[in-house]
Structures are given as structure tokens and as C-alpha cells.
C-alpha positions as CSV (number, residue, x, y, z in Angstrom):
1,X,17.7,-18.8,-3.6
2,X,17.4,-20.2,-0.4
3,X,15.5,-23.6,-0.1
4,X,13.2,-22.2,2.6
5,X,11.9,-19.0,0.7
6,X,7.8,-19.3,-0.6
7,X,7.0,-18.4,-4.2
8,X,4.2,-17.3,-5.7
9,X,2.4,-18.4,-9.2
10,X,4.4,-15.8,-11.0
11,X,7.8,-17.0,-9.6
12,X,8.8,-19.1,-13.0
13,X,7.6,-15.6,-15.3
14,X,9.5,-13.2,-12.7
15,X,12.7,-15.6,-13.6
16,X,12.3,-16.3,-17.2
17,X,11.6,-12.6,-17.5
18,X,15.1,-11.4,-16.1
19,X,13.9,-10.4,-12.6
20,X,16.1,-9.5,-10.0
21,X,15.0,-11.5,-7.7
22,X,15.2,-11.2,-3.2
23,X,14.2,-12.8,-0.2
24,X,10.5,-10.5,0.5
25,X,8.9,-11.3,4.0
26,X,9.9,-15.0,3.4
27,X,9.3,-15.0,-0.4
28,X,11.3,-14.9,-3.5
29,X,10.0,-11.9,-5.1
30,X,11.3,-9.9,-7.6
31,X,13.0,-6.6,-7.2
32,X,13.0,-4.7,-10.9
33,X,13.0,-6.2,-14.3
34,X,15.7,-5.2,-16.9
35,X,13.8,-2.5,-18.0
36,X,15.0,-0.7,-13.8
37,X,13.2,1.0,-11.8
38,X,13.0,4.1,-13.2
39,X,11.0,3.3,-16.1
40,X,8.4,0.5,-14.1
41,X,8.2,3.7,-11.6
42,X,7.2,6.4,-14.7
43,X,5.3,3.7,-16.0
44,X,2.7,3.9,-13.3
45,X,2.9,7.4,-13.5
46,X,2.2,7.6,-16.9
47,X,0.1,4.7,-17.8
48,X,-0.3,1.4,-17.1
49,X,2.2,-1.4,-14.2
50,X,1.3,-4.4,-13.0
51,X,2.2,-5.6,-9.7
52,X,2.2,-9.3,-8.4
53,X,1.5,-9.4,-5.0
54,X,0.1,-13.0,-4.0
55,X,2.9,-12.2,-1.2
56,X,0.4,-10.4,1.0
57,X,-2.4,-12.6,2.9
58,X,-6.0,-12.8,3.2
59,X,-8.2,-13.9,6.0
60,X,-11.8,-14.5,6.0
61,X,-14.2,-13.5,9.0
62,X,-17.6,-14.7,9.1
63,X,-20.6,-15.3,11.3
64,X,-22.5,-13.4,13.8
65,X,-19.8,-11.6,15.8
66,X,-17.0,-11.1,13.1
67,X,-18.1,-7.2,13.3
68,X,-17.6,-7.1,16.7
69,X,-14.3,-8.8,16.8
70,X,-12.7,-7.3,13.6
71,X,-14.4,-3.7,15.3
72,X,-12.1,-4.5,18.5
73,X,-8.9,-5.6,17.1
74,X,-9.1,-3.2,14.2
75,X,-8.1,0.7,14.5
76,X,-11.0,1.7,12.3
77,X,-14.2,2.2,13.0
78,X,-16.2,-0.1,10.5
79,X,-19.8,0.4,12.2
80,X,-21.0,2.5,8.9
81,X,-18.6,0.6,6.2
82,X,-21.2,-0.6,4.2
83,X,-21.1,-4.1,1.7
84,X,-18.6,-3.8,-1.2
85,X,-16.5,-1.1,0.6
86,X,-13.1,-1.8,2.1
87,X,-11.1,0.8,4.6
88,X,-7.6,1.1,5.5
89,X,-6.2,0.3,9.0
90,X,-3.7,-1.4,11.5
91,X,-4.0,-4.0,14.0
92,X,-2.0,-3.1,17.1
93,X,-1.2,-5.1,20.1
94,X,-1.9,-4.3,23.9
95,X,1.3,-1.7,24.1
96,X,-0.3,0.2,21.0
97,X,2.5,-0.6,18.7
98,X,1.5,-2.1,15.1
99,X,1.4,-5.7,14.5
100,X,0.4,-4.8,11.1
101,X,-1.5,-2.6,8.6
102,X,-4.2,-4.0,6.9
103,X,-7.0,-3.6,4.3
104,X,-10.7,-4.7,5.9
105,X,-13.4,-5.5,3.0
106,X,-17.3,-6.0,3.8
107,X,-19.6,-8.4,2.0
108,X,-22.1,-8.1,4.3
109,X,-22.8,-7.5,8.2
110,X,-21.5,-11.0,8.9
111,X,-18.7,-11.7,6.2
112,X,-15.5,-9.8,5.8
113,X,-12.0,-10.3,4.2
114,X,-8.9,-9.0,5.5
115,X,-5.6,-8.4,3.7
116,X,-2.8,-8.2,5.3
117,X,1.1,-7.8,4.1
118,X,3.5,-10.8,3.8
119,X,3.7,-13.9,6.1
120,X,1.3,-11.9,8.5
121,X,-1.9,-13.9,8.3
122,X,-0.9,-16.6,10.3
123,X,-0.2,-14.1,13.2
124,X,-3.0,-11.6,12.1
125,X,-5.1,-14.9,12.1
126,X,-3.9,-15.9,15.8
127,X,-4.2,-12.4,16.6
128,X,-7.7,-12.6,16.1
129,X,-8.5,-16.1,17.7
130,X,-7.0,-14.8,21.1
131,X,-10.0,-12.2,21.6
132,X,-12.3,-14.2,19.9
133,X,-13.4,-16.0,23.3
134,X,-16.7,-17.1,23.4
135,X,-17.8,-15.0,20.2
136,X,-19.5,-16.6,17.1
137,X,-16.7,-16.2,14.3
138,X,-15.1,-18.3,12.1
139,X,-11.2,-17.4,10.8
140,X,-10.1,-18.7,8.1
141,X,-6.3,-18.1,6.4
142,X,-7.0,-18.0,2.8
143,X,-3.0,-17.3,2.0
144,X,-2.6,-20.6,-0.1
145,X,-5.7,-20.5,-1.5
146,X,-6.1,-17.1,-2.7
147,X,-3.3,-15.2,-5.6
148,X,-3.4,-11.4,-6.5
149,X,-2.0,-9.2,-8.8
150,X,-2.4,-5.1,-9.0
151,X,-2.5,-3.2,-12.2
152,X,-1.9,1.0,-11.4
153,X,-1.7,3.5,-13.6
154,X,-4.4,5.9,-15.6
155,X,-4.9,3.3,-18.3
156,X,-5.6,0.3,-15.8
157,X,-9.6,0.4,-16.4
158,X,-9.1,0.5,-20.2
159,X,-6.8,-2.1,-20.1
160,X,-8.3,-4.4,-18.0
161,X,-11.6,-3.6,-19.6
162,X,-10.6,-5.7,-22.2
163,X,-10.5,-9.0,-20.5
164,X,-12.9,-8.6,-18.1
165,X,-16.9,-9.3,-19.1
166,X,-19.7,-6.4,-18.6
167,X,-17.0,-3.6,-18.5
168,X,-19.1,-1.0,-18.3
169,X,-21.3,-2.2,-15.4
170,X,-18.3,-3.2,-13.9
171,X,-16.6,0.2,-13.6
172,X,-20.2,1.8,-12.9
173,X,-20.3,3.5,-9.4
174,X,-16.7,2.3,-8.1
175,X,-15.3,5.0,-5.9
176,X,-12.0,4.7,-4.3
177,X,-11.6,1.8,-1.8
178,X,-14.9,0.4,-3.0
179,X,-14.6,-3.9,-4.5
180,X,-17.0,-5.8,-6.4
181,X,-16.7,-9.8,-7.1
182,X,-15.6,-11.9,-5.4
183,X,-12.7,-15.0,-6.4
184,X,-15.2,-17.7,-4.3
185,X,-18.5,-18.1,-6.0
186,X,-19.2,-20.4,-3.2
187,X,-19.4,-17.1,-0.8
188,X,-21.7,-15.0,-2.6
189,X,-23.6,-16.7,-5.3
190,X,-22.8,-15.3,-8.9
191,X,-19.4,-13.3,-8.6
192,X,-20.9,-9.5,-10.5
193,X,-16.7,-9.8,-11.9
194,X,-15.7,-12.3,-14.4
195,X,-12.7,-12.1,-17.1
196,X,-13.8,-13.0,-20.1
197,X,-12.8,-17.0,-19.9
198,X,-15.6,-17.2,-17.0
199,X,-13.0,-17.1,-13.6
200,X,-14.6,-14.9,-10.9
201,X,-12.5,-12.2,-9.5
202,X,-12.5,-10.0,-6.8
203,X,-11.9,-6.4,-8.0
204,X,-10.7,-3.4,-5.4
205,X,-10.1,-0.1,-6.6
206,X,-7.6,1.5,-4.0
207,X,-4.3,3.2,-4.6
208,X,-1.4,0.6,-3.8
209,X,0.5,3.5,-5.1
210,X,-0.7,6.6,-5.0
211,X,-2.0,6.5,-8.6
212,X,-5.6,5.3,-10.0
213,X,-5.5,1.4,-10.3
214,X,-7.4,-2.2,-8.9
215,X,-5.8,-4.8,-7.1
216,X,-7.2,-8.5,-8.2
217,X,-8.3,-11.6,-6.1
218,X,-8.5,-14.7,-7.9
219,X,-7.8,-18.1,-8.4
220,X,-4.3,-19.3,-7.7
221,X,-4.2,-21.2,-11.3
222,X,-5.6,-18.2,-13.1
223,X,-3.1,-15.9,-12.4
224,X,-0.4,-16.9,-14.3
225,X,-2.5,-16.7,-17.8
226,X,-3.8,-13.1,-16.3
227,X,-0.9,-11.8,-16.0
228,X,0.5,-12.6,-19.5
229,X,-3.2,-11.6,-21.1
230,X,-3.1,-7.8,-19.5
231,X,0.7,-7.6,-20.6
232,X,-0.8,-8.7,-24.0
233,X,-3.5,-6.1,-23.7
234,X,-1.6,-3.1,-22.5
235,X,1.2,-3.3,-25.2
236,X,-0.4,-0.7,-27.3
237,X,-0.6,1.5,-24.0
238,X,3.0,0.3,-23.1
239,X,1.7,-1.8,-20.0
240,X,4.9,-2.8,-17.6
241,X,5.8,-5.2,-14.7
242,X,7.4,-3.5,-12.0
243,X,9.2,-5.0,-9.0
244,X,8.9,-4.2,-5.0
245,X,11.7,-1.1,-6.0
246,X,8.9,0.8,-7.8
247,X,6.5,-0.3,-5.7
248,X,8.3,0.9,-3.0
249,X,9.3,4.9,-4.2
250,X,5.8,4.9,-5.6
251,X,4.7,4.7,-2.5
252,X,7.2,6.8,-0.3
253,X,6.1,9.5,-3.1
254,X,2.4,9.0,-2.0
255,X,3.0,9.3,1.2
256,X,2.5,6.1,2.1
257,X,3.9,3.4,4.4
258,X,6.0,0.5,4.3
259,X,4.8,-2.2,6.8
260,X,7.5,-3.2,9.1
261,X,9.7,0.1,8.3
262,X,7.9,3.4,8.6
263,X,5.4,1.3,11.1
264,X,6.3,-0.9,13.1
265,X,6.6,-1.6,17.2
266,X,6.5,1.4,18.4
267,X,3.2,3.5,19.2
268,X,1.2,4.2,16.5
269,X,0.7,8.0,17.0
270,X,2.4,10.8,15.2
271,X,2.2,9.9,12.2
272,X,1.0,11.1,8.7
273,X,-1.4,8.1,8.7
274,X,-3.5,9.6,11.5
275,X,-6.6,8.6,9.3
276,X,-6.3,5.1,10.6
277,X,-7.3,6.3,14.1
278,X,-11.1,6.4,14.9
279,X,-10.8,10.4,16.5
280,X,-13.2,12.2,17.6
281,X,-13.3,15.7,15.6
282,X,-11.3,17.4,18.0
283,X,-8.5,14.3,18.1
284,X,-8.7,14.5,22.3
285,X,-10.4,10.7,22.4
286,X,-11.1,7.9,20.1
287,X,-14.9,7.0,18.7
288,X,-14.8,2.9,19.7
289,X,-13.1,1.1,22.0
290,X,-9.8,-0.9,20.5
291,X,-7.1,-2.6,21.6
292,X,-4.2,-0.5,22.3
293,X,-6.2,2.4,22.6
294,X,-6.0,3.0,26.3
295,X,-1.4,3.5,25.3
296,X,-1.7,6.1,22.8
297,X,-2.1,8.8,24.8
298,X,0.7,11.6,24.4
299,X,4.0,11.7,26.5
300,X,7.1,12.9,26.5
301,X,8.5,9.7,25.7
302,X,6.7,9.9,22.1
303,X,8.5,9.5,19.1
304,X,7.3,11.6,15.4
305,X,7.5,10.1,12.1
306,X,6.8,12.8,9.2
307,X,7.7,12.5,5.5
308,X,10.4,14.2,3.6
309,X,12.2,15.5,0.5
310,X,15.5,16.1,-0.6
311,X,16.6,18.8,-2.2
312,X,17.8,16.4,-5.3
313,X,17.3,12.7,-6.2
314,X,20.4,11.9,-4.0
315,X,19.2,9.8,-1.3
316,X,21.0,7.7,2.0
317,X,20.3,4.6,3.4
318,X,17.5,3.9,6.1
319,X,18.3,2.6,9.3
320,X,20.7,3.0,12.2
321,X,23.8,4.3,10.0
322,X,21.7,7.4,8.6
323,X,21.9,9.7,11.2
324,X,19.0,12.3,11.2
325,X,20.7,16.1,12.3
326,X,18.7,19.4,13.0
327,X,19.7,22.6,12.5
328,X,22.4,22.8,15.3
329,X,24.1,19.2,14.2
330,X,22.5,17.5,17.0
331,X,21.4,13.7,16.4
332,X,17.2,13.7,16.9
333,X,16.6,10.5,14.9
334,X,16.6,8.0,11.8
335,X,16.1,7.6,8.5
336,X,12.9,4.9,8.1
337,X,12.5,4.6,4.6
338,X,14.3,7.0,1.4
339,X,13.9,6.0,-1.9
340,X,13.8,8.4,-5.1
341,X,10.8,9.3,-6.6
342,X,11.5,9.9,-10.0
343,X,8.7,11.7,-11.8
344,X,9.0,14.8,-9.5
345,X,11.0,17.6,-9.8
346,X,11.3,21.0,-8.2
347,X,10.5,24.2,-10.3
348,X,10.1,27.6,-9.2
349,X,10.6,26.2,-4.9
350,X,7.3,23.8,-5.7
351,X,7.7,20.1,-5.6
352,X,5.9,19.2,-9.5
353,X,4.8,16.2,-10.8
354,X,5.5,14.2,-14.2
355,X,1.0,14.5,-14.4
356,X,0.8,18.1,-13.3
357,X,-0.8,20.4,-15.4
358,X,0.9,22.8,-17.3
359,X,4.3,22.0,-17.2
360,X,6.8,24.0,-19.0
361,X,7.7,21.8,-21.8
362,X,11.5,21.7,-21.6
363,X,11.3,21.0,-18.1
364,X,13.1,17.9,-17.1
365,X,11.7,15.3,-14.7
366,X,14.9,14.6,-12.5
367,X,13.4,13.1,-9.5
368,X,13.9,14.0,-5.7
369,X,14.3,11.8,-2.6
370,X,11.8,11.2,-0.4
371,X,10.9,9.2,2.6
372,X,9.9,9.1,6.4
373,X,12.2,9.6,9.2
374,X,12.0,9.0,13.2
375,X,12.8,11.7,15.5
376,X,13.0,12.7,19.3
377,X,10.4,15.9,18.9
378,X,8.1,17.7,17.3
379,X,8.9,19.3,14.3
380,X,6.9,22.0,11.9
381,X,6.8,21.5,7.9
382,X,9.6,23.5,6.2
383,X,11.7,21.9,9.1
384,X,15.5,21.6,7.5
385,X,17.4,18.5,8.3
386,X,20.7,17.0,7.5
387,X,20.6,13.2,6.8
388,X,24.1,12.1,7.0
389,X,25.3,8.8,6.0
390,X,28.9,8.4,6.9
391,X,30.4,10.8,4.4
392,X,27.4,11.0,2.3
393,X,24.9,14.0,3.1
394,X,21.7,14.9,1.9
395,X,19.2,18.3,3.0
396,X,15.8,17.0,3.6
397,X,12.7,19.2,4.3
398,X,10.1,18.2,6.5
399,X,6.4,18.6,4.6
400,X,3.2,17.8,4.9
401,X,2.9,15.8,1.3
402,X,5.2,14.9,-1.6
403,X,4.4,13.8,-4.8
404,X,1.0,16.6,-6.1
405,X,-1.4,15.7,-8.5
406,X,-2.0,12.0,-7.9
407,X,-4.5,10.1,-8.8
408,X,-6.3,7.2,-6.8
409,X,-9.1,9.7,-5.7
410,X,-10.2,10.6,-9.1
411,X,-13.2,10.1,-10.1
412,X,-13.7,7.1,-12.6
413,X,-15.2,9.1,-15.5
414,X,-11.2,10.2,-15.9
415,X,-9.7,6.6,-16.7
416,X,-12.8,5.2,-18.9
């Protein structure tokens, strides 16, 4: 490991645990455990995976103008998100190209939070100080006070119900991308989320993977003991830690983006994340004034991102040497991310699911590729391509979703 990389809390488990371990946006994180990344992937999928992600930053904005300058520099509109809600959406520079995606969480009308991915928040915190001017704000970079963890799965709220005090009022009237808590007393008074040893937490239920789960803000110190209690207290419901390789084909099976590889500096348009735009309903303007706004217009210079599928769990490389090929062998783009999600299948020409109901019960879960790819024009779903890695070739199908039937928009009563 190189003598420059960050670690987090965790770093010493991740080790002693037999992590396979990688240089993460400047950190040492860890990759997959020995149990791979098929089974911390079908974990998730199937019950309970933990997740430790003090890599990503947070940022506090406070006083009379955050609003406006988090409303500016933000691509969502947050005039009507209201206290203990949260919304997913990017920060993008002059040019309209993505600096970075973010999470934005309200305490109030003057207090926010912002989470941002790895090594961002000094830039993200910068970002922000450049068009704060004259305005009443204070930014504070919370990355080395602040440590986080996700759990994801169906059985996160009964797991973590058991370490956590007032369970019930807890998990009472939290929709998805909705917090209670908060990991600084000092901000709010008495923190409404508390494990049972009396540390406030923050607690966000949003899907980091497609799937039902919370991601926790707490103490630096307190992690480490967290971490080991909900191992402890998930064992009966075979709770796992997973690695950034499950994290990442959970994701690319959610349809969900990679920061820095299916986003990134070029314009953030055409893409399956359109919901991080503030449209209009008919998608010809924008509801607020950001930056970058005025360069998203269409041209013909305008590059498409969609998501795809293979036709198997076969998958290529992303980047340059994956060329992407239409139907008449011409070169229209690359691959930007293509990992293997493996509790899909097909059956009967439909892409399935490892939670779908009614699945024909010597049906086997094989897995398919999946992913995002760049190209030159515009292309319809059901679009064949050819993804062609040196010698290495793959059939992908452009569509509007992959994995069906997940479940971070489920309704709570579900998973208690």
C-alpha cells in the first residue's frame, strides 16, 4: 500500500478480515472479502450487506443564504425539499460537465449537509466558496470528522432495529430518501436516532444500491464497534460485508452511476439520470437558474450514455480498448462501466430477478452483464450492439432498465 493512500476506521477490520484491498479515490479500500463477489452481491439481494463508506465526504452549509447558494450550484431544485428530506443531484461546472454527483440533506431552511463521493469535498467545498461572494454562508468540510457505513438489503431495518433505541418510532414515516438524526448533537439539540450505547447517528434511507437499506452518519470512533455489533446482529439473517466490486454491479444493475466513469466531464445530458435536472414538464427549459445550465442545450456535438445488457454474464472491459460497434460494424462509442449482475437471469426473452415473484423453481440465477456505454447518436431501446474487446465479444442490448423488482422504493411496512 502506498504510503500516501487515506484509510478509513475500518481499514485494520478490512485487513484482518482478508480484504482485497485497492487504491479508491485516494484510499485504501477494500475490493471483496473471501467470501467474492458473487455471494456479498446476492447477499444484498437476498438479505442483509454492509458497506463501509467513510471514503465519501460531507459538507456542512449553514446560515441565511446556504439555500440560495446550494440552489445555484446544485442541479436540483430544492425550493420545496422540506427538513429531514434529502434529494439526489450533481454539481456541474460553467461548461455543464459534472464535477460531481451528490446527495443534498435539509435540517432546516438555513442548515444543510452535503455528501459527496471520495476526495471531492475539498473541491466541492471550494466549489461552493467561489460563488459564495458576498452571501451569508458558512462551509464547513466535515470529511475527517464525520465516518459512515451503509447496511442494504430487505433485512437491514430488522437488523439494525436491534441496536438502535426507539425502533419503532424510528422507522415510523421514513420514505425513500427521507433521514432522521443527526451524528452532531451540537446541531440540532437531542439527535431523535441513538444506538443503544447512547451515540447519535444520522440515519438516511436511500438506495446506494438499488435495494431497500440506510446509510449511517456517526462518530468516527464509533464506527468500528458498529460495524462488528450489526455483523453480530445479522448472523442469524446471514448479514455480509461487501467490497466496492458488489457495490459496484449492484449498482450498474440498478441503473445507477459510478461517479467519475458513467459521469464525468462531459455534458450532463442524455442520460438515464435525467431526474437530476430541474425540467419543466415538457423537458424544453429548466425550472431555476444553475450553473451550467445555459450549455446543456442539444447539439449535434452531443454525446448519449444509455444502460445495457448482455446476452450472458460474459462481460468486457470499460474504457478506450472496448470498442462499442452497431449493427453495420461501425465504431459509435465506448464501454463506461460493465460489470455482471449476478442475481438476474433471462427467461422466456424477460430480463428476471433473484426477488421476482413467481419464479419457476428450477430456474437458475446465472447472472448477465450490464453497464453504460458512450456513443456518437441517438439510439432506441432494443438497439443491438457489439462490444468488442480485442478478441473478446459480447451482444449488448440497449434498454431502458435492468435489474426488475428492486427495492429501495418500497414501502417500509415490507422490511419491519
Amino acid at each position: 500500500m502506498s504510503t500516501s493512500l487515506k484509510i478509513t476506521p475500518l481499514n485494520e477490520w478490512h485487513k484482518a478480515a482478508g480484504g482485497n484491498m485497492a487504491d479508491f479515490g485516494g484510499f485504501d479500500m477494500p475490493l471483496w472479502y473471501d467470501t467474492g463477489v458473487k455471494n456479498e452481491h446476492l447477499a444484498v439481494l437476498t438479505s442483509a450487506g454492509i458497506f463501509d463508506t467513510s471514503h465519501m465526504a460531507c459538507i456542512n452549509v449553514s446560515g441565511k443564504n446556504a439555500f440560495e447558494l446550494i440552489n445555484y450550484c446544485f442541479t436540483r431544485d430544492i425550493a420545496t425539499l422540506n427538513p429531514g428530506r434529502c434529494v439526489y443531484g450533481a454539481f456541474l461546472n460553467k461548461d455543464g460537465q459534472c464535477i460531481d454527483d451528490a446527495i443534498v440533506y435539509k435540517f432546516y431552511d438555513t442548515s444543510f449537509m452535503i455528501c459527496v463521493n471520495a476526495g471531492m469535498g475539498s473541491t466541492i467545498v471550494r466549489h461552493l466558496e467561489a460563488h459564495a461572494k458576498d452571501l451569508s454562508v458558512i462551509i464547513e468540510d466535515l470529511s475527517e470528522k464525520i465516518a459512515k457505513m451503509d447496511i442494504q438489503g430487505i433485512n437491514s431495518a430488522r437488523i439494525l432495529s436491534r441496536l438502535i433505541q426507539n425502533p419503532e418510532m424510528v422507522f415510523d414515516k421514513m420514505p425513500y430518501f427521507s433521514f432522521k438524526g443527526n451524528f452532531n448533537e451540537q446541531v440540532l439539540g437531542e439527535s431523535q436516532v441513538k444506538l443503544l450505547d447512547g451515540t447519535p447517528i444520522l440515519l438516511s434511507r436511500s438506495g446506494y444500491t438499488g435495494e431497500f437499506g440506510f446509510e449511517i452518519f456517526l462518530t468516527p470512533t464509533a464506527i468500528v464497534n458498529l460495524w462488528k455489533d450489526l455483523l453480530k446482529a445479522g448472523e442469524d439473517f446471514g448479514i455480509t460485508a461487501c467490497g466496492l466490486g458488489s457495490r459496484d454491479s449492484l449498482r450498474a444493475g440498478a441503473c445507477l452511476p459510478l461517479s467519475h466513469q458513467d459521469i464525468g466531464p462531459w455534458k450532463f445530458v442524455n442520460h438515464p439520470w435525467d431526474f437530476a435536472l430541474p425540467y419543466t414538464e415538457d423537458k424544453m427549459s429548466f425550472t431555476k437558474e444553475f450553473i451550467g445550465a445555459a450549455t446543456l442545450a442539444p447539439n449535434d456535438k452531443d454525446q448519449f450514455v444509455y444502460p445495457f445488457v448482455g446476452d450472458t454474464l460474459r462481460k468486457v472491459s470499460a474504457g478506450d480498448a472496448t470498442k462499442v460497434m452497431d449493427e453495420k460494424g461501425e465504431v459509435i462509442g465506448r464501454v463506461l462501466t460493465c460489470a455482471t449482475d449476478m442475481g438476474i437471469t433471462w427467461h422466456e426473452g424477460e430480463i428476471v430477478s433473484i426477488c421476482s415473484d413467481n419464479l419457476p423453481q428450477d430456474l437458475k440465477i446465472k447472472g448477465i452483464s450490464c453497464g453504460f456505454v458512450m456513443v456518437q447518436k441517438r439510439l432506441e431501446p432494443k438497439t443491438t450492439l457489439t462490444l468488442k474487446e480485442g478478441k473478446r465479444t459480447i451482444t449488448a442490448t440497449i434498454v431502458t432498465d435492468i435489474r426488475p423488482d428492486r427495492t429501495a422504493r418500497k414501502k417500509m411496512d415490507n422490511f419491519i
